[in-house]
Structure formats: structure tokens, C-alpha cells
VMD Tcl script that builds the backbone (N, CA, C; Angstrom):
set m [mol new atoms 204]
animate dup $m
set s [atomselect $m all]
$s set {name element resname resid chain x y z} {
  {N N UNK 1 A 0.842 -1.175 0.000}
  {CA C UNK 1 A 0.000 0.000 0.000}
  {C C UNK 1 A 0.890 1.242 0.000}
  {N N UNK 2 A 0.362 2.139 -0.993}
  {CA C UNK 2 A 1.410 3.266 -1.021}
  {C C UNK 2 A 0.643 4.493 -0.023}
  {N N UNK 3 A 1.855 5.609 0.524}
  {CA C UNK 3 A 1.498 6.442 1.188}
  {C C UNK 3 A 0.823 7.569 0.258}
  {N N UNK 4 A 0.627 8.669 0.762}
  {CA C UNK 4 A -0.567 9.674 0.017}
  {C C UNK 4 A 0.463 10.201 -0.663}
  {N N UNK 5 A 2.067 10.384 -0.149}
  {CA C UNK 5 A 3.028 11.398 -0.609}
  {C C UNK 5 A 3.934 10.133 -1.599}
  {N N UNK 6 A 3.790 8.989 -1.612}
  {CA C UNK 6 A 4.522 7.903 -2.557}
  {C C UNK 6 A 3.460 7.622 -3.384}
  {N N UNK 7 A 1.886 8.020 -3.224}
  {CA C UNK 7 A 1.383 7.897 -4.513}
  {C C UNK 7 A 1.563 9.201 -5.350}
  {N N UNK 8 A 1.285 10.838 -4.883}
  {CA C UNK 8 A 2.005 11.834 -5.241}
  {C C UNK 8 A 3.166 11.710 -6.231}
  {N N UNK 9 A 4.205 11.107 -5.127}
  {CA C UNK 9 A 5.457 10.999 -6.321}
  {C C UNK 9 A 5.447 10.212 -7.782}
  {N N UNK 10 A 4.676 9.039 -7.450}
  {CA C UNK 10 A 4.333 7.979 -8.467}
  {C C UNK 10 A 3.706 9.028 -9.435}
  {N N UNK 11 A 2.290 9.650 -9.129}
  {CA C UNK 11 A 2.090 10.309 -9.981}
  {C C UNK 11 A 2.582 11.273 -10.755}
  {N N UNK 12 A 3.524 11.857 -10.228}
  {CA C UNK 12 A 4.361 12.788 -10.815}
  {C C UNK 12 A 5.471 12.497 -11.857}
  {N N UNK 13 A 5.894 10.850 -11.413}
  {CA C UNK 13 A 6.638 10.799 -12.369}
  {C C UNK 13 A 6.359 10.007 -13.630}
  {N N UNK 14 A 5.424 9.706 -13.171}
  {CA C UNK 14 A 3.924 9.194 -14.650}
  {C C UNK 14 A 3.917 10.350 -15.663}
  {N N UNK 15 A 3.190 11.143 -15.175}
  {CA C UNK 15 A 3.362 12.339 -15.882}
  {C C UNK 15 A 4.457 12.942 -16.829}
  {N N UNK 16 A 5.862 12.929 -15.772}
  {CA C UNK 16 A 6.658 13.318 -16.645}
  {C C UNK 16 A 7.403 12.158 -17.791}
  {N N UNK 17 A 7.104 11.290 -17.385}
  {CA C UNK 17 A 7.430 9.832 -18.435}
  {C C UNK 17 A 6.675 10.246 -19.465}
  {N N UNK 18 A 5.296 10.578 -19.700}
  {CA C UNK 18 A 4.306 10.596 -20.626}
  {C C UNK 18 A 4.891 11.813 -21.125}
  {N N UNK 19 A 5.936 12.780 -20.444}
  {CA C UNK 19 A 6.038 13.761 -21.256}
  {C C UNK 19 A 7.232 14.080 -22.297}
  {N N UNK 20 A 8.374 13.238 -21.560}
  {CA C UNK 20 A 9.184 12.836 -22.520}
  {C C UNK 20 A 9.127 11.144 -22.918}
  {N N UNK 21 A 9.754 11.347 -24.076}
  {CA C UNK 21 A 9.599 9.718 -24.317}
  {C C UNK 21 A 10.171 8.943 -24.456}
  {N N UNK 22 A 10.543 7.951 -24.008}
  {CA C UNK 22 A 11.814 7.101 -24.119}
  {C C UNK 22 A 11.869 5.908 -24.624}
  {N N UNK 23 A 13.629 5.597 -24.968}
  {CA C UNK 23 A 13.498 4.265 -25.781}
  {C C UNK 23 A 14.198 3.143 -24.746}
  {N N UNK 24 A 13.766 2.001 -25.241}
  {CA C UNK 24 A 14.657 1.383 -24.405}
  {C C UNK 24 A 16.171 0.887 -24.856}
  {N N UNK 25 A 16.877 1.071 -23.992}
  {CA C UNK 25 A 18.241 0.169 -24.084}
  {C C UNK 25 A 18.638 -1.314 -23.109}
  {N N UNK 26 A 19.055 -1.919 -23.473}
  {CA C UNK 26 A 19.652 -2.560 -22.876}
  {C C UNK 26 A 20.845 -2.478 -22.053}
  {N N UNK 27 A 21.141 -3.113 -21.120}
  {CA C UNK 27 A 22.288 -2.359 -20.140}
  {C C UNK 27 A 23.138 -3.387 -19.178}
  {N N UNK 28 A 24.244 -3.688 -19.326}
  {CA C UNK 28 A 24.856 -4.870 -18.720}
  {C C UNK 28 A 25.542 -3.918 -18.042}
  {N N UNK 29 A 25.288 -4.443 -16.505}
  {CA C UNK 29 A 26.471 -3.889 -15.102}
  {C C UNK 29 A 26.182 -5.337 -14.343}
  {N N UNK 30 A 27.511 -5.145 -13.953}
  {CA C UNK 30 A 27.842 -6.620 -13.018}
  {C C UNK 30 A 26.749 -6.444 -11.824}
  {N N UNK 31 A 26.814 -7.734 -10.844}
  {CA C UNK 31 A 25.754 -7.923 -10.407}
  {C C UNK 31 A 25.955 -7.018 -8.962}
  {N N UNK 32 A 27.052 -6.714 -8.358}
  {CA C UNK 32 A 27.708 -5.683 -7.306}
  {C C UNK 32 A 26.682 -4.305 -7.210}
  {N N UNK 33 A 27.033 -3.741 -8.520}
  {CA C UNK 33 A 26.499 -2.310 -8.940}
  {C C UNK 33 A 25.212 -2.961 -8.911}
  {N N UNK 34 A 24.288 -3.718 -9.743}
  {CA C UNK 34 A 23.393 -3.466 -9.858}
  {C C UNK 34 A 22.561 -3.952 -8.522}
  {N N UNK 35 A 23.221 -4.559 -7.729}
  {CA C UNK 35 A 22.405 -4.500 -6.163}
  {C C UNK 35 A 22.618 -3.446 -5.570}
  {N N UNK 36 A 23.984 -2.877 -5.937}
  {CA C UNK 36 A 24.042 -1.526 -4.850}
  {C C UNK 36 A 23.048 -0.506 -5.500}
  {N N UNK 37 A 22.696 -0.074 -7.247}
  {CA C UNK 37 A 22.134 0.495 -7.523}
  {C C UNK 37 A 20.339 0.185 -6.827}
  {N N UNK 38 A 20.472 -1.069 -6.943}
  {CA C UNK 38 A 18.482 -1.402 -6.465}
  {C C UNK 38 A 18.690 -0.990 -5.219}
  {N N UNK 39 A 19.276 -0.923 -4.173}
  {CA C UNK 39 A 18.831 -0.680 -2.664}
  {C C UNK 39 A 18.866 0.737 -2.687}
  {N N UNK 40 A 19.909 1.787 -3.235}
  {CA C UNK 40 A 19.924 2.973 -3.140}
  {C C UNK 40 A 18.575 3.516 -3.808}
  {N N UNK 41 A 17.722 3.053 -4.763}
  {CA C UNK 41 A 16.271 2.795 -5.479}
  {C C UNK 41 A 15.713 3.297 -4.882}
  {N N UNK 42 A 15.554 1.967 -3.569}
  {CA C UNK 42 A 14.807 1.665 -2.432}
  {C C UNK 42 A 14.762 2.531 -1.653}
  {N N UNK 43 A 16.203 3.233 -0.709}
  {CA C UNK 43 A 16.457 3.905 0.032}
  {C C UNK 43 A 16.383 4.976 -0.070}
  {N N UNK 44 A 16.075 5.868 -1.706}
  {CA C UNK 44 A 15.842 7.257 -1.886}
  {C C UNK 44 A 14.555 7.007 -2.921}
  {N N UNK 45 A 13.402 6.037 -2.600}
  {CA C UNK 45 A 12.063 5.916 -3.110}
  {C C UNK 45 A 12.047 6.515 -4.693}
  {N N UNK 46 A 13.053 5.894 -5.276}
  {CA C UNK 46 A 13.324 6.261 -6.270}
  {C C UNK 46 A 13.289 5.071 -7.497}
  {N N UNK 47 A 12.775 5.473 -8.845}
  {CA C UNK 47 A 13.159 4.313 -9.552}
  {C C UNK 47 A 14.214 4.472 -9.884}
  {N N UNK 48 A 14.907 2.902 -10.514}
  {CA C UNK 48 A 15.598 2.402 -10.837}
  {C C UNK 48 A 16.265 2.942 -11.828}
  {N N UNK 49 A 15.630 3.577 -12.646}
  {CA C UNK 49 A 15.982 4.225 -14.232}
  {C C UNK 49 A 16.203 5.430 -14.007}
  {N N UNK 50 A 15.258 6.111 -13.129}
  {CA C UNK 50 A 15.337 7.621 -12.134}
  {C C UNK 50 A 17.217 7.455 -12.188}
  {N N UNK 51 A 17.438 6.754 -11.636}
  {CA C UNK 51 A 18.992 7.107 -10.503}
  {C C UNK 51 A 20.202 6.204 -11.603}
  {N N UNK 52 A 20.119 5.876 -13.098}
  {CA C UNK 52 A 20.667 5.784 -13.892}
  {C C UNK 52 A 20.921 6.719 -15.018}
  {N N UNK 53 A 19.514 7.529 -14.972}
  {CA C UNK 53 A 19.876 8.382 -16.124}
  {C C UNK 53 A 20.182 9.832 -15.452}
  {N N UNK 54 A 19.971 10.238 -13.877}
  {CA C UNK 54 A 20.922 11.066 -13.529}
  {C C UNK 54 A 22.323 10.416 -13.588}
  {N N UNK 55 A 22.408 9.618 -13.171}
  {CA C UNK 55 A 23.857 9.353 -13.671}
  {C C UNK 55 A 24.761 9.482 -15.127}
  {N N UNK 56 A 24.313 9.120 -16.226}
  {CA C UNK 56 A 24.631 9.597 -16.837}
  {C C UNK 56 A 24.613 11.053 -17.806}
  {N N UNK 57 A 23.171 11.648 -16.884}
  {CA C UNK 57 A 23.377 12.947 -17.538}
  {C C UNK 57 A 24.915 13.688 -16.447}
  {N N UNK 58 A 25.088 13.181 -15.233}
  {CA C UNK 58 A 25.900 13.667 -13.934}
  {C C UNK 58 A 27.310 13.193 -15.193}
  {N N UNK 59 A 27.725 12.366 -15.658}
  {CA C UNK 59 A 28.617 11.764 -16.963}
  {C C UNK 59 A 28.869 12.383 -18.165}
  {N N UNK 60 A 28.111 13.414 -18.580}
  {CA C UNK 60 A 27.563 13.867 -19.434}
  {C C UNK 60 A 27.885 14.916 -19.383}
  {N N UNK 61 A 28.096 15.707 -18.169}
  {CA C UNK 61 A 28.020 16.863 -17.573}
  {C C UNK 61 A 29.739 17.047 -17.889}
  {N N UNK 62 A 30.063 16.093 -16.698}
  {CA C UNK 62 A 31.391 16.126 -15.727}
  {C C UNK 62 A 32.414 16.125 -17.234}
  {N N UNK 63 A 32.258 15.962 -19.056}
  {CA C UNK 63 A 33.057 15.277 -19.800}
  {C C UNK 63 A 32.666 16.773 -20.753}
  {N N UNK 64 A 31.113 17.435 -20.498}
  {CA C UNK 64 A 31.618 18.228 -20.880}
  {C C UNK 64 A 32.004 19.375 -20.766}
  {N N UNK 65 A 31.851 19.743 -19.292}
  {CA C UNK 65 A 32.817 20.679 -18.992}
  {C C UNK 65 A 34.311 20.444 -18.950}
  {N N UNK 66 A 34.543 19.167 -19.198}
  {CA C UNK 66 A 36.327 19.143 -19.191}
  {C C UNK 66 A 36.788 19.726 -20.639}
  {N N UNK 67 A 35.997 20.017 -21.356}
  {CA C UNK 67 A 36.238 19.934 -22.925}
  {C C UNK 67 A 35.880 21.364 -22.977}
  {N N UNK 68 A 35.652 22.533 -22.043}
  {CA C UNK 68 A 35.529 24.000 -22.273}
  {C C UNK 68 A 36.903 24.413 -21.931}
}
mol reanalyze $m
mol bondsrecalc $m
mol representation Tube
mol addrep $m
């Protein structure tokens, strides 16, 4: 059963899914990362894909400011 403020979030990020659109990829990380990635998920009520694609926009970032 979700709380009033974890259905909130759910809804919110429904929304913004529907607003951009995405494709899928496939994605091989050893099995280490990808448990440490699912509990941190868990632990900041976050999805899974949420806290991958800040990561690579955080990747994204960090490569291109080295290049100014």
C-alpha cells in the first residue's frame, strides 16, 4: 500500500514519463552495482531508471565541462 506522498510521487513521475519519451536500451552492469544500484532505489524511493539516467546525464556533464 502506497502512502498519500509515494502515490504523489508515483504520480508525478507518470506524468513526466508521458512527457518525454523514451526508448529502451539494454544495459549490462555486473551484479555488485546493480544491487548496490536497487537498494539505493529503495532507500531514496526512487526508480531504478530515475537514478541511472541522472547518472549519466551527472557523466555527461562532468566530460563536458572538461572539454571547455
Amino acid at each position: 500500500m502506497l502512502t498519500s506522498s509515494q502515490a504523489v510521487l508515483y504520480l508525478q513521475r507518470m506524468a513526466r514519463d508521458k512527457a518525454a519519451p523514451r526508448k529502451n536500451y539494454g544495459l549490462r552492469l555486473d551484479q555488485g552495482t546493480m544491487k548496490e544500484l536497487a537498494h539505493l532505489a529503495v532507500d531514496e524511493d526512487r526508480w531504478l531508471n530515475e537514478l541511472v539516467e541522472e547518472a549519466v546525464r551527472d557523466l555527461l556533464k562532468k566530460y563536458r565541462d572538461k572539454r571547455k
